[in-house]
C-alpha positions as semicolon CSV with decimal commas, in nm:
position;residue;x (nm);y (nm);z (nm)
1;X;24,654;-10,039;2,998
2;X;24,546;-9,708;2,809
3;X;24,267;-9,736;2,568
4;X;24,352;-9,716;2,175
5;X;24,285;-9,411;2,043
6;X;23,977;-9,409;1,787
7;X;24,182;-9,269;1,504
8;X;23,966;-9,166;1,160
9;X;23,989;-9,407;0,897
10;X;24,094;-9,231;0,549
11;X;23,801;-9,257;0,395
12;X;23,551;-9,134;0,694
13;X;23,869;-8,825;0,684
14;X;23,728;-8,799;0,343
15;X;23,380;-8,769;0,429
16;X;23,452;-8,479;0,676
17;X;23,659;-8,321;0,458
18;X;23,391;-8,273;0,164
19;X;23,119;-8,230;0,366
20;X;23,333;-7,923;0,508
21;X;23,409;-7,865;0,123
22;X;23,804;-7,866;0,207
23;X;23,747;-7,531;0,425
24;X;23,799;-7,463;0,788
25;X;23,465;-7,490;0,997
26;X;23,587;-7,262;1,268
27;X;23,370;-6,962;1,192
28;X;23,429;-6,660;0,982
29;X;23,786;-6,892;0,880
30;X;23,642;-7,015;0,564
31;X;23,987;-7,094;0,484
32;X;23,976;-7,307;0,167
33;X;24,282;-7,648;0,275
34;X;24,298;-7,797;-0,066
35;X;24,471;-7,721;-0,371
36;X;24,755;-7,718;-0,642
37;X;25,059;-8,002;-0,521
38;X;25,377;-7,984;-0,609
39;X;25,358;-8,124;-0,903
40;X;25,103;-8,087;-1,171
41;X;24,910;-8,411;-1,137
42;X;24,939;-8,367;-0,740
43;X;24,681;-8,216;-0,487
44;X;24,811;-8,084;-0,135
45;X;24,525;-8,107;0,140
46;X;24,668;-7,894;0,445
47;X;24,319;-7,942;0,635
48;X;24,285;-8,149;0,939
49;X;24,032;-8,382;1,108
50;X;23,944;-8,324;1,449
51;X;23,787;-8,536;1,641
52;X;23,461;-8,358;1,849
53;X;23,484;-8,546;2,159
54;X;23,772;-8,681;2,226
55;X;23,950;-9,010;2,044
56;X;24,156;-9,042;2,347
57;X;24,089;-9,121;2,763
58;X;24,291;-8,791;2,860
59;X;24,223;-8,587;2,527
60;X;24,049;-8,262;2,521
61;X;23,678;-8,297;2,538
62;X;23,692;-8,672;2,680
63;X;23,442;-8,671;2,932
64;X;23,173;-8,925;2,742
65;X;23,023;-9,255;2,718
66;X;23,061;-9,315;2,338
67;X;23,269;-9,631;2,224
68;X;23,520;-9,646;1,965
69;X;23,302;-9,708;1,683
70;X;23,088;-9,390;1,756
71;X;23,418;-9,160;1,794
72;X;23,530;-9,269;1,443
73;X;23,199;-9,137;1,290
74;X;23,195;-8,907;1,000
75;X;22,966;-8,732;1,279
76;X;23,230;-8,668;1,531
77;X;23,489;-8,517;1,285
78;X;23,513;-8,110;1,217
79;X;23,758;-8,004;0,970
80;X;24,026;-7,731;1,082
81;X;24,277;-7,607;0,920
82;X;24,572;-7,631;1,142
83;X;24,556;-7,277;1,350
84;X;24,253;-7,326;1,455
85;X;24,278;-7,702;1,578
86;X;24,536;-7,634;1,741
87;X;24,406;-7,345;1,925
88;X;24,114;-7,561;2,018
89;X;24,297;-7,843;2,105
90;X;24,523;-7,612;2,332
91;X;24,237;-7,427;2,529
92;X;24,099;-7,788;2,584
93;X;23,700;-7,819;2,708
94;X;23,672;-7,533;2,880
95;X;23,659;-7,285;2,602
96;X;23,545;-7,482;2,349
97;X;23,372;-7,812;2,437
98;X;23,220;-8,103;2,238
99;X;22,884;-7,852;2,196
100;X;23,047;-7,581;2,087
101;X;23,241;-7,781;1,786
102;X;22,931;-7,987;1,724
103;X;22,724;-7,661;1,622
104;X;23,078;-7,514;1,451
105;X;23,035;-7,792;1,228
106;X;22,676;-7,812;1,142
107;X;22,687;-7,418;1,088
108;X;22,989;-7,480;0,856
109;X;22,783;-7,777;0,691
110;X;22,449;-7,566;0,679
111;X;22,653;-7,277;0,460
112;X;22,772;-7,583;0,236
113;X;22,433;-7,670;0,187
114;X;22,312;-7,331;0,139
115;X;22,583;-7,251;-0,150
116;X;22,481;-7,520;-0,322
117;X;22,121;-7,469;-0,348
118;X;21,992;-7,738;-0,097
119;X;21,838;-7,398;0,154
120;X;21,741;-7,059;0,060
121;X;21,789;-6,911;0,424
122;X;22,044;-6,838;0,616
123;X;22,095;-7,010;0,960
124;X;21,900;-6,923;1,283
125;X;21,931;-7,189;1,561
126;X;21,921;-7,116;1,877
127;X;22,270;-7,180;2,086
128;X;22,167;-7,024;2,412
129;X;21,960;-7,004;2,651
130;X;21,989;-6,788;2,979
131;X;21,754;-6,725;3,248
132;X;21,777;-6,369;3,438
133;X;21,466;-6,414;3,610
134;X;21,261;-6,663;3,693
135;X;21,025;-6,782;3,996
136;X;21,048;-7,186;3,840
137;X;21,426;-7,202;3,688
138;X;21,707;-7,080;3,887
139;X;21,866;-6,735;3,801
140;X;22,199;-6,765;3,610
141;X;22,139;-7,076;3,451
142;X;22,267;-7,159;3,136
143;X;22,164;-7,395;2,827
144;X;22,370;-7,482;2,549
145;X;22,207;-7,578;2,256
146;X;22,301;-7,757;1,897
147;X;22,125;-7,907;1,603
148;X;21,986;-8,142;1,790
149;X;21,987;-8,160;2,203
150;X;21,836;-8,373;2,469
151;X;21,721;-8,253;2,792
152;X;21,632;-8,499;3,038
153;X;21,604;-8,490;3,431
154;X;21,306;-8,624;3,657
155;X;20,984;-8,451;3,703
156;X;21,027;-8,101;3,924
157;X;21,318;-8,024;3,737
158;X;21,179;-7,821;3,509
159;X;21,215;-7,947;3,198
160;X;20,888;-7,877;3,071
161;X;20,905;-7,533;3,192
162;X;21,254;-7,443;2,971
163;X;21,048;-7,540;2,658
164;X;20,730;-7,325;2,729
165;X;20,968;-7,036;2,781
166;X;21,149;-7,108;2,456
167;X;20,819;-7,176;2,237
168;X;20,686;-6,859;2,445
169;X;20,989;-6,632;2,365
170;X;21,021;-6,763;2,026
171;X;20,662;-6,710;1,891
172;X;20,528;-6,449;2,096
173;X;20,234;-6,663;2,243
174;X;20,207;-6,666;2,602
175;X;20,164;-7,073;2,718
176;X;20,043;-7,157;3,017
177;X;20,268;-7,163;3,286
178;X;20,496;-6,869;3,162
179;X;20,117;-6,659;3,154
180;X;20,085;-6,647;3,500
181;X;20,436;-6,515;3,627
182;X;20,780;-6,279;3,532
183;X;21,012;-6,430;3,292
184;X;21,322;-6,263;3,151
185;X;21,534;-6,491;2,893
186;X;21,853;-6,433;2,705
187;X;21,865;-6,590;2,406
188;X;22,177;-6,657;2,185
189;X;22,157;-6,722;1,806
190;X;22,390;-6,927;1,573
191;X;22,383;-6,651;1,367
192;X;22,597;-6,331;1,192
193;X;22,303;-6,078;1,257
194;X;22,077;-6,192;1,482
195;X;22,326;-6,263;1,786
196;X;22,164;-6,182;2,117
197;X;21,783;-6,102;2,201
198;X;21,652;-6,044;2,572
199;X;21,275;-6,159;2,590
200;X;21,079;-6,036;2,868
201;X;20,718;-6,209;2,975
202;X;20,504;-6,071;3,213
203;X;20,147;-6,165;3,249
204;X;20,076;-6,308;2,946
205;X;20,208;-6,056;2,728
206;X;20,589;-6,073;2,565
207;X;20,841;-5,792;2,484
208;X;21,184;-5,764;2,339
209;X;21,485;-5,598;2,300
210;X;21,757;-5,620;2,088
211;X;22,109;-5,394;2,186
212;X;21,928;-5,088;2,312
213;X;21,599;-5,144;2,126
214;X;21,315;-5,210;2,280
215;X;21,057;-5,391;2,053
216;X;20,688;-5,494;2,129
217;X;20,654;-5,758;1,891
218;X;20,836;-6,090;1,824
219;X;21,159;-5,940;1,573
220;X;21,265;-6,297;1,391
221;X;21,053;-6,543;1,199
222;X;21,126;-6,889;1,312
223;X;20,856;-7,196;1,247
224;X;20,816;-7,397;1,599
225;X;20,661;-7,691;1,606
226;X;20,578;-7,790;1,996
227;X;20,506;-8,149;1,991
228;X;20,394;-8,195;2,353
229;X;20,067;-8,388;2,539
230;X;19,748;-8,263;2,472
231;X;19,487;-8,156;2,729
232;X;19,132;-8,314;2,717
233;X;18,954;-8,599;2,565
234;X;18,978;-8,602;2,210
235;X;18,688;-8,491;1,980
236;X;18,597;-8,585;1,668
237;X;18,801;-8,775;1,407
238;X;19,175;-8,848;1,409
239;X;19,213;-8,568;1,213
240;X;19,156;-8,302;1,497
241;X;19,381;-8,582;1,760
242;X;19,677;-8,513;1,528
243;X;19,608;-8,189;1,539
244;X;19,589;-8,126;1,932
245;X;19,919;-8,292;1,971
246;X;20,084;-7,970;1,790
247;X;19,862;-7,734;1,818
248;X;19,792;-7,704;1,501
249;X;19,379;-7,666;1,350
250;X;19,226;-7,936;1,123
251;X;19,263;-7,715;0,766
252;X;19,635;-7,734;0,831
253;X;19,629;-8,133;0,928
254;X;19,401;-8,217;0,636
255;X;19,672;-8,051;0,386
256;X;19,926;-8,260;0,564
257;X;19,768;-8,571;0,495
258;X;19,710;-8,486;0,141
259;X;20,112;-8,351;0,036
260;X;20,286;-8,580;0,246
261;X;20,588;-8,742;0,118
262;X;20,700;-9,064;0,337
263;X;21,062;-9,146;0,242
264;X;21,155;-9,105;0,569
265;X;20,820;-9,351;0,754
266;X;20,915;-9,598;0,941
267;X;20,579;-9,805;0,931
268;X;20,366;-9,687;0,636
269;X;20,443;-9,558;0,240
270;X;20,123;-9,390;0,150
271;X;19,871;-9,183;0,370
272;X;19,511;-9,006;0,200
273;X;19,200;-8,887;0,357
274;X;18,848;-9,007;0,299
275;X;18,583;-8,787;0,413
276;X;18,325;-9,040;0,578
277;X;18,035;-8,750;0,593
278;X;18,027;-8,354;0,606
279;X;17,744;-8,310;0,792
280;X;17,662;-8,194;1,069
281;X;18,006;-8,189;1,116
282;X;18,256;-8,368;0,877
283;X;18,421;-8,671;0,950
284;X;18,744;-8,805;0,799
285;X;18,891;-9,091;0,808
286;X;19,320;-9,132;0,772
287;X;19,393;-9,428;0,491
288;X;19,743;-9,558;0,518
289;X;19,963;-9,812;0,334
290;X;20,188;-10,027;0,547
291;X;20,521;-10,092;0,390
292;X;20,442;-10,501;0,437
293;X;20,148;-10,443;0,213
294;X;20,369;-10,320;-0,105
295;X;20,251;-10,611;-0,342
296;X;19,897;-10,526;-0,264
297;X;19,684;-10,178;-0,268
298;X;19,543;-10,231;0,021
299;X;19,474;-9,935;0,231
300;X;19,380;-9,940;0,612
301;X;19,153;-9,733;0,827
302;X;19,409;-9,551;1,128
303;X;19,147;-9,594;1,377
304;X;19,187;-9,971;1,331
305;X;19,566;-9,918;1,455
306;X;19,734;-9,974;1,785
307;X;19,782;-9,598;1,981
308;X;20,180;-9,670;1,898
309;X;20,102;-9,652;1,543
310;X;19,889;-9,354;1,575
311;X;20,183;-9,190;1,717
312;X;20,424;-9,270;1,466
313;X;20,224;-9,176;1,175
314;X;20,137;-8,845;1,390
315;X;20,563;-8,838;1,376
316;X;20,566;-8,921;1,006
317;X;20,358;-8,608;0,954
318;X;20,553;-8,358;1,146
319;X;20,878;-8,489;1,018
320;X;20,788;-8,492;0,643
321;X;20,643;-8,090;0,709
322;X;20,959;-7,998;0,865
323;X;21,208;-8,145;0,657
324;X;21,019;-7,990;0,360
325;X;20,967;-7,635;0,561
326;X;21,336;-7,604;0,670
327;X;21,438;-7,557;0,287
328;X;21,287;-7,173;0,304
329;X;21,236;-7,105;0,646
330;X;21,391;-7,171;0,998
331;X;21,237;-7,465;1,210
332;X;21,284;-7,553;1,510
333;X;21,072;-7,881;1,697
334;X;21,015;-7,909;2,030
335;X;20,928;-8,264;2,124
336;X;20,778;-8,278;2,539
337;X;20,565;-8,559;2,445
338;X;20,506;-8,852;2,655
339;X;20,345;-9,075;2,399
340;X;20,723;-9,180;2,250
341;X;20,750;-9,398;2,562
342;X;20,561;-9,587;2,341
343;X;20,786;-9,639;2,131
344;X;21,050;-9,956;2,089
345;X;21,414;-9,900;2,009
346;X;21,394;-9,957;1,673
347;X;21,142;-9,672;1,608
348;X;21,327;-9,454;1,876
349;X;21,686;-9,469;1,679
350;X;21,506;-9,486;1,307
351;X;21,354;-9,099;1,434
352;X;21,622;-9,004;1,620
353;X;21,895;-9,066;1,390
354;X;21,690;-8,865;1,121
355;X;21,660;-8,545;1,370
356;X;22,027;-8,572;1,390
357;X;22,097;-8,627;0,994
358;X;22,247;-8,322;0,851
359;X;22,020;-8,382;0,557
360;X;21,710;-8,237;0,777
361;X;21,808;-7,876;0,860
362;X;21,551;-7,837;1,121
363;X;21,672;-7,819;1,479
364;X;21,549;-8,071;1,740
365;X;21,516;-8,009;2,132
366;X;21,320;-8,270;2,266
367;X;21,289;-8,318;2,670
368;X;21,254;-8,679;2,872
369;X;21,304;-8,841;3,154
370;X;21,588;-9,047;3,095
371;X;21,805;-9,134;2,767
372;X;21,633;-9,488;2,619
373;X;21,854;-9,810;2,574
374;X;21,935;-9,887;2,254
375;X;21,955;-9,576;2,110
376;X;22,269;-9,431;1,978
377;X;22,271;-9,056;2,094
378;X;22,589;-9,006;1,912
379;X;22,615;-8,622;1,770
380;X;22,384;-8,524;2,043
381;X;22,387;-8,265;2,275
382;X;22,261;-8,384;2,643
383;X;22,135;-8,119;2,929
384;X;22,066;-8,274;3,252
385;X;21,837;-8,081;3,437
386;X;21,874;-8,160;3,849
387;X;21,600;-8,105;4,133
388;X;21,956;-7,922;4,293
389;X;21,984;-7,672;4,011
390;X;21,617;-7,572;4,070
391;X;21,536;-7,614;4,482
392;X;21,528;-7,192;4,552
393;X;21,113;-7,255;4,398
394;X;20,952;-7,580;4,310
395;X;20,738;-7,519;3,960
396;X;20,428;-7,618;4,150
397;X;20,447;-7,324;4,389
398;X;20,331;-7,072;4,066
399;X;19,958;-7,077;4,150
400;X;20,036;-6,900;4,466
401;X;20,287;-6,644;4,369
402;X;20,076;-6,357;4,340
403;X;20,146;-5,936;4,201
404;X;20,436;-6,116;4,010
């Protein structure tokens, strides 16, 4: 017996269609779908809700593992007017598959946002990358890319590697493995100017060129924030931990602390500093609230927390800087960072779900091993990275390429 399809319910048809602001999504359509009826206390919608992956077993873009309740999502909806849905619909998942919608849409919803005040920037995410040379990744490969995208695969298969050459090409600043060999990525842009740039690294340093212009220095401002494992013991207070897990000096950590807003903490509602001594080297100590402690001021010392805790007020941080940040300026996390194994379900889909909210306008690419239980990765983009993809040179070989 064929499965039901997972029609829209009016009112989440509703929700798409305001979010969209009654225009088509596809871009540069803009066509507005609502408007004078009829009759004079009528209104004629001509839009149309489609669904992103598929509401039926042999529709266009079916190929998933999300149940009925997650395909009748506000999340899984793009509004079309009816050209372009059906020209989707007829080229099927070839031309334009669940990814491709799914960043149609949050571009469409990011321009929404932007007219109404909520951003002062116009969009820059990445949508692909492309490797033309490399002695880790295999030549020719392609990654798609949307608001938010997992990429997960065992160790070997270079996961790791993709987001040193992104944080490398991105920023300019040569990270370790992509120092010691010849990299040359394509990189595609969700955006009307900024469309294609070819990034070149070659012994540490980074060039790039954009049509026929060659450039020497990194052309495009975008904030990354590389939350990954840090090398070394720690030193010092928990002040300079937090800070090794981004990269990021104390100065920067300690004004953190002190602006942080925690609507979005999933543990604690207030966070200060308390500087224990200042010499011969200063010494502060994180205060935090727990949200079970509301009827009471008490405020406890982080070091007295478990290393699970640590970690998600180290999230709470990074999340309330980048949710503020992506207002004025293009952010994009990175998140190779073994310390969310940590992490139960609960915390897992309270973070996750906010990466994905179209209220944050950063974008997310975060890289593990496998996708957790529990977790709802609906509205996600998933790369699978394969040891098969990447067999021509094993990562591990760089330290004895030489003259690259």
């Amino acid at each position: 017996m064929a499965k039901k399809r997972a029609d829209f319910s009016l009112q989440t048809k509703d929700i798409i269609a305001k979010r969209a602001a009654y225009r088509c999504s596809y871009p540069d359509c803009n066509a507005t779908l609502i408007g004078p009826g009829l009759e004079p206390n009528t209104v004629e919608n001509i839009g149309e809700c489609a669904h992103i992956y598929a509401a039926a077993g042999k529709g266009p873009r079916s190929k998933h593992n999300l149940c009925a309740e997650d395909l009748q999502k506000p999340e899984n909806g793009i509004f079309l007017c009816n050209r372009h849905h059906e020209m989707i619909d007829k080229n099927g998942g070839k031309r334009y598959p669940a990814e491709t919608l799914m960043l149609y849409k949050q571009m469409h919803e990011h321009k929404i946002s932007e007219e109404l005040g909520h951003i002062n920037y116009p969009l820059m995410w990445i949508k692909k990358v492309i490797i033309v040379e490399s002695p880790i990744l295999k030549e020719g490969l392609s990654y798609d890319f949307t608001k938010s995208t997992i990429i997960t695969g065992q160790n070997g298969t270079g996961k790791s590697v993709l987001m040193e050459y992104i944080y490398t090409a991105l920023t300019g600043k040569c990270i370790i493995r992509p120092e010691k060999s010849h990299v040359v990525l394509e990189i595609e842009f969700s955006n009307p100017i900024w469309q294609k740039v070819r990034c070149e690294i070659d012994g540490g340093e980074v060039r790039y060129k954009v049509g026929e212009q060659n450039l020497t220095f990194c052309p495009f401002t975008i904030d990354v924030v590389f939350l990954r494992d840090s090398k070394g013991k720690r030193k010092g207070d928990l002040i300079n931990w937090i800070g090794a897990q981004f990269g990021e000096k104390r100065e920067f950590v300690k004004n953190l602390v002190g602006g942080a807003e925690l609507k979005h903490s999933y543990l604690i509602s207030d966070i200060k500093t308390e500087t224990v001594r200042k010499t011969p080297y200063e010494y502060v100590r994180i205060k935090l609230q727990k949200k079970d402690d509301l009827d009471c001021d008490c405020h406890w010392d982080l070091e007295q927390f478990s290393s699970t805790e640590r970690y998600s007020v180290t999230f709470d941080l990074i999340v309330d800087y980048m949710r503020k940040a992506s207002r004025y300026k293009n952010v994009l996390f990175l998140m190779d960072w073994s310390n969310v194994n940590a992490f139960d379900s609960g915390l897992l889909s309270h973070y996750f779900k906010l990466f994905y909210d179209s209220s944050v306008y950063f974008q997310t690419v975060a890289a593990m091993h496998t996708l957790w239980q529990g977790v709802n990765w609906a509205g996600w983009n998933m790369i699978t990275m394969s040891i098969e993809e990447n067999l021509e040179i094993k990562w591990e070989k760089i330290s004895k390429l030489k003259n690259i």
